[in-house]
C-alpha positions in Angstrom: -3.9 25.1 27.1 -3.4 21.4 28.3 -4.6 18.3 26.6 -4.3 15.1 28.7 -1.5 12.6 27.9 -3.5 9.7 28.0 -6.4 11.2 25.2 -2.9 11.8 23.1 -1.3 8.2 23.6 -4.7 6.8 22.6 -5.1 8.4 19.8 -1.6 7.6 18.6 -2.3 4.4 18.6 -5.5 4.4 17.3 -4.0 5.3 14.3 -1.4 3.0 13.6 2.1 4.2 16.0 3.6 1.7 17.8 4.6 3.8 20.7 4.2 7.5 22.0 6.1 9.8 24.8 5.4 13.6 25.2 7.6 16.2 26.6 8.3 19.7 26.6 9.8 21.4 23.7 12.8 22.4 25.7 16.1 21.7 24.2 19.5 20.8 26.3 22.4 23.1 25.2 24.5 20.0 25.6 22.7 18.9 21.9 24.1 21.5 20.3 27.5 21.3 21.5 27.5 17.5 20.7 26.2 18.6 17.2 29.0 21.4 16.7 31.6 19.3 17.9 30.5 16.5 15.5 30.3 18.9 12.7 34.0 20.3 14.1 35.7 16.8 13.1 33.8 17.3 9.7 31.9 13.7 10.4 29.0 14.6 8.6 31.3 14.2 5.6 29.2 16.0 2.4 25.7 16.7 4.1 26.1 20.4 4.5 22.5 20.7 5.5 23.8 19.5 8.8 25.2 22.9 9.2 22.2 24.9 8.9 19.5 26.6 11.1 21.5 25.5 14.0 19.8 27.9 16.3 16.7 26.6 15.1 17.6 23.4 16.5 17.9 24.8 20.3 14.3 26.8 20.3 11.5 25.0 18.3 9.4 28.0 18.9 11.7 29.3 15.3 10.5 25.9 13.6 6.5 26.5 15.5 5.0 29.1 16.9 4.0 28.9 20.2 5.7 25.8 20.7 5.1 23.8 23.8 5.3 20.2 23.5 6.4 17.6 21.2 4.6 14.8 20.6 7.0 12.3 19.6 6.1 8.5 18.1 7.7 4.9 17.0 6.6 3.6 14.2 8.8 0.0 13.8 9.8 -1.3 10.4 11.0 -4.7 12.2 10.7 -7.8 9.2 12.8 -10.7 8.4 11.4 -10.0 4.6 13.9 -9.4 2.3 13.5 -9.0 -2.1 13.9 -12.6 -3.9 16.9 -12.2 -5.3 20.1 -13.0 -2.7 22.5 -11.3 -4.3 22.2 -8.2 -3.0 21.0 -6.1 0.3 18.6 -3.2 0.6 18.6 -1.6 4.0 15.5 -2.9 5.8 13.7 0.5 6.5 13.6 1.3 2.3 11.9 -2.1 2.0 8.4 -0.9 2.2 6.4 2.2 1.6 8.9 5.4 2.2 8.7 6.3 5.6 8.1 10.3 5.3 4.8 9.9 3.4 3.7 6.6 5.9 4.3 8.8 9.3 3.6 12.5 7.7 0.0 10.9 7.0 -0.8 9.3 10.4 0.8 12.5 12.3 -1.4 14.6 10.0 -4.5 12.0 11.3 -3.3 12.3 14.5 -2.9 16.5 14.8 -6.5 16.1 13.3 -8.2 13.8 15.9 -6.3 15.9 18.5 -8.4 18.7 17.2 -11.6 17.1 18.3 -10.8 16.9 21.3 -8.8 20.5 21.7 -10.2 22.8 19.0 -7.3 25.3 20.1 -4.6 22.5 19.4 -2.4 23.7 16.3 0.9 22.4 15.5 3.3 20.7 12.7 4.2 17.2 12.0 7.9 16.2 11.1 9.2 13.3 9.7 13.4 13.0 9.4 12.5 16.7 7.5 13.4 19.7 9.8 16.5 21.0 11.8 15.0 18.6 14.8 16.7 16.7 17.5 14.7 13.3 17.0 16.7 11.2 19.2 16.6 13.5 21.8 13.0 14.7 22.1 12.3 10.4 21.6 14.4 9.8 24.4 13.3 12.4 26.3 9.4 11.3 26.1 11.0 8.4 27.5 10.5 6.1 24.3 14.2 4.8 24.1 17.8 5.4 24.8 20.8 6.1 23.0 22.9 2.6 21.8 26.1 2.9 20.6 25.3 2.7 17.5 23.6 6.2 17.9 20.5 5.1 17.2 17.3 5.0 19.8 16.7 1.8 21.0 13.0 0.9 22.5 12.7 -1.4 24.8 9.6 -2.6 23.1 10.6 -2.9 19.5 14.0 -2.4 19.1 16.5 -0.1 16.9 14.4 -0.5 13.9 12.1 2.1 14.5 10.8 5.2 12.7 10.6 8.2 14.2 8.1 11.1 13.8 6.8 14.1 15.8 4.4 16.7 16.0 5.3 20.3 17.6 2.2 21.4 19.1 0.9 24.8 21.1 0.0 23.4 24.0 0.8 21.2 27.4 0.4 17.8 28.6 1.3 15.4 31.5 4.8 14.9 30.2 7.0 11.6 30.4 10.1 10.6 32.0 13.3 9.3 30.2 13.8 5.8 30.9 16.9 5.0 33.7 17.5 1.9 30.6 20.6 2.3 28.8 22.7 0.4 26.5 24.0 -2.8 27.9 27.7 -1.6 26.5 28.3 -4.9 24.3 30.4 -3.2 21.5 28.7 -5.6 19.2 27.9 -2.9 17.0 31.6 -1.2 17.0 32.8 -4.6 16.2 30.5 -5.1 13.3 30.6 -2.3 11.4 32.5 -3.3 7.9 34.4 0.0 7.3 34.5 1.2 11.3 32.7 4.2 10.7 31.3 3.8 14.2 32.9 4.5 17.4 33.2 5.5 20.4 33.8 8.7 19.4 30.5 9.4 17.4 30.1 8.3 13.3 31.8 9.0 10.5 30.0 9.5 8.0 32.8 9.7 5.1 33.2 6.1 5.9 29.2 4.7 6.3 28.0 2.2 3.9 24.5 3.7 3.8 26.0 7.5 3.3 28.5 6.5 0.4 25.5 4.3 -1.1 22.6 6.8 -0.8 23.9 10.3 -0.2 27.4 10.5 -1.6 26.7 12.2 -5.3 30.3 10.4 -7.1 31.1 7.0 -7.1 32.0 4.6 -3.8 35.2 4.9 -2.3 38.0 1.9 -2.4 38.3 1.5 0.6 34.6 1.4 1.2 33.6 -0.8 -1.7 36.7 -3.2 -0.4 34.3 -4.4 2.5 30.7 -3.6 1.8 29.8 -6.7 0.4 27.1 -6.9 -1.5 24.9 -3.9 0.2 23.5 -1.7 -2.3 21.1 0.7 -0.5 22.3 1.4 3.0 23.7 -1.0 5.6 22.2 -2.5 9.0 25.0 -3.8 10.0 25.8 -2.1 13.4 21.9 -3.1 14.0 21.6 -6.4 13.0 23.7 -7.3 15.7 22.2 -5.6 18.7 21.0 -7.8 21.2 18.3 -5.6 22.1 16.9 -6.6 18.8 16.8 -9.8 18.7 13.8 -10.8 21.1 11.6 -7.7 19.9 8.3 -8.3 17.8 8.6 -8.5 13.7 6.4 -7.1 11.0 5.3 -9.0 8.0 3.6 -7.6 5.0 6.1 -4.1 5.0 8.1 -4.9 1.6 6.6 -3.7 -1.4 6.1 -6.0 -4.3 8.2 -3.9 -6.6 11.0 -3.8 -3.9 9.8 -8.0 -3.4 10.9 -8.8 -6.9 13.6 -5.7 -7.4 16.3 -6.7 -9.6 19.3 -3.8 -9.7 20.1 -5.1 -13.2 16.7 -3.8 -14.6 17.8 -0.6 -14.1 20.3 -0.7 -17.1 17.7 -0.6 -19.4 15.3 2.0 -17.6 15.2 5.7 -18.1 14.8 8.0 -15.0 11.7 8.8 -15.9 11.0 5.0 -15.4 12.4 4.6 -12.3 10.7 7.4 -10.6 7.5 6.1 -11.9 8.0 2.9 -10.8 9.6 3.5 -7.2 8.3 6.7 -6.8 6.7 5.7 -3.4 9.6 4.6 -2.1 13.1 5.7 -0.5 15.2 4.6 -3.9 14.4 8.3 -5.4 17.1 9.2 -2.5 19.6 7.8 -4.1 18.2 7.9 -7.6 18.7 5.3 -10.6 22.3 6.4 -11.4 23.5 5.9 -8.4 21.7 2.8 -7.2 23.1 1.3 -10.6 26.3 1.9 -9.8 26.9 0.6 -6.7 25.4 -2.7 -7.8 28.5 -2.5 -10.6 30.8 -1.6 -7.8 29.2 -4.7 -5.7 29.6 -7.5 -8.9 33.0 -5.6 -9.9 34.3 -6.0 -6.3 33.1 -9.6 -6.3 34.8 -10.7 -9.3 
């Protein structure tokens, strides 16, 4: 079965992706050794799920079957908007909408449409959800490279960039990974407060945004000595990259309870109130708790 590339691209952007790249649903061993290795220095710090369904990871016909392709797409979350209050940061991408439910629904749309075309197309979409090698399937489809701040950079929008794909049963004209790599500027080794990022790889024991979302206990010292006043992840090692500073911006992303977020309402709201209030957005992953106390670990620090 083979559905063209072009009727594919189309439609991704026809429904709202910035940017599209196909390719087979081959995996390089060399992932999985990169991953076990990374794993081997224990970098992935409390994430245990990292561990898992490695073998999954090297043949997505275990994750789909019959897989063939993967579709994969860009979806940029790009804005100079910020909440009103100064005092503390949010991580750009949790600024708007969260980003499983925003791509899941357009991949879904996408699968869908594909089906009119192909009533024999099947497959899955996955968003940041499955043991998936995002980066290297984008890459591959020729979307981005690898900086060195691990993240995929596009030459068309930058490092702030969603990524989302959909494992599907059948072939297409497949793309080429670009010959573009990172310029090699350090800028994002330099910048990153608690040097969690290096050459060799992250740490994520030391990373702002895993000790502020995914660590369950408090922040550690030596962590909360140079955070600043982040709350809810850390651009840092992005904000810096040249190769996002000419890309295009996106207005309209933040959502007016993240617009007027103050963390000190949180003292006086239950759980349940928080998950009502945020509950379409990517504070549940860290929860009120936790969220609440980093803010106190922010004014304490600050004192």
């Amino acid at each position: 079965m083979f559905v063209d590339s072009q009727t594919v691209k189309e439609i991704a952007l026809r429904v709202g992706f910035d940017d599209c790249g196909i390719s087979d649903a081959s995996v390089d061993d060399g992932n999985v050794s990169a991953l076990e290795s990374w794993l081997a220095k224990s970098y992935n710090a409390g994430m245990s799920y990292m561990e898992r369904n490695i073998d999954v990871r090297s043949d997505l016909r275990m994750l789909v079957d019959g897989a063939k392709s993967v579709i994969s797409v860009l979806y940029s979350y790009n804005t100079d908007e910020q909440p009103d209050s100064t005092d503390f940061r949010i991580a750009k991408y949790a600024l708007g909408r969260d980003y499983h439910y925003v791509l899941k629904e357009k991949l879904n749309q996408m699968l869908t449409e594909i089906k009119k075309v192909c009533p024999q197309a099947d497959g899955r979409a996955f968003v940041d959800s499955a043991p998936l090698f995002e980066r290297y399937f984008a890459h591959k489809s020729g979307l981005g490279f690898i900086g060195r701040n691990r993240c995929l950079i596009s030459p068309k929008l930058g490092s702030f960039v969603f990524i989302g794909e959909l494992v599907v049963n059948f072939e297409s004209d497949y793309d080429q990974p670009l010959n573009q790599t990172c310029i090699g500027c350090n800028a994002c080794i330099k910048a990153c407060p608690t040097k969690a990022l290096t050459f060799d790889g992250i740490n994520a024991t030391k990373c702002i945004s895993y000790q502020t979302i995914e660590k369950k206990d408090g922040i550690d010292e030596e962590v909360r000595s140079v955070m600043g006043n982040r709350i809810y992840g850390c651009d840092a090692c992005q904000d810096c990259c040249p190769h996002n500073f000419s890309v295009p911006k996106k207005s309209g992303i933040i959502l007016p309870e993240i617009k007027a977020f103050s963390p000190e309402e949180l003292e006086n709201m239950s759980n349940h109130q928080f998950q009502k209030k945020f509950a379409d957005t990517a504070l549940l992953r860290a929860g009120r708790k936790k969220i609440a106390g980093n803010r106190h670990d922010v004014k304490t620090q600050n004192l």
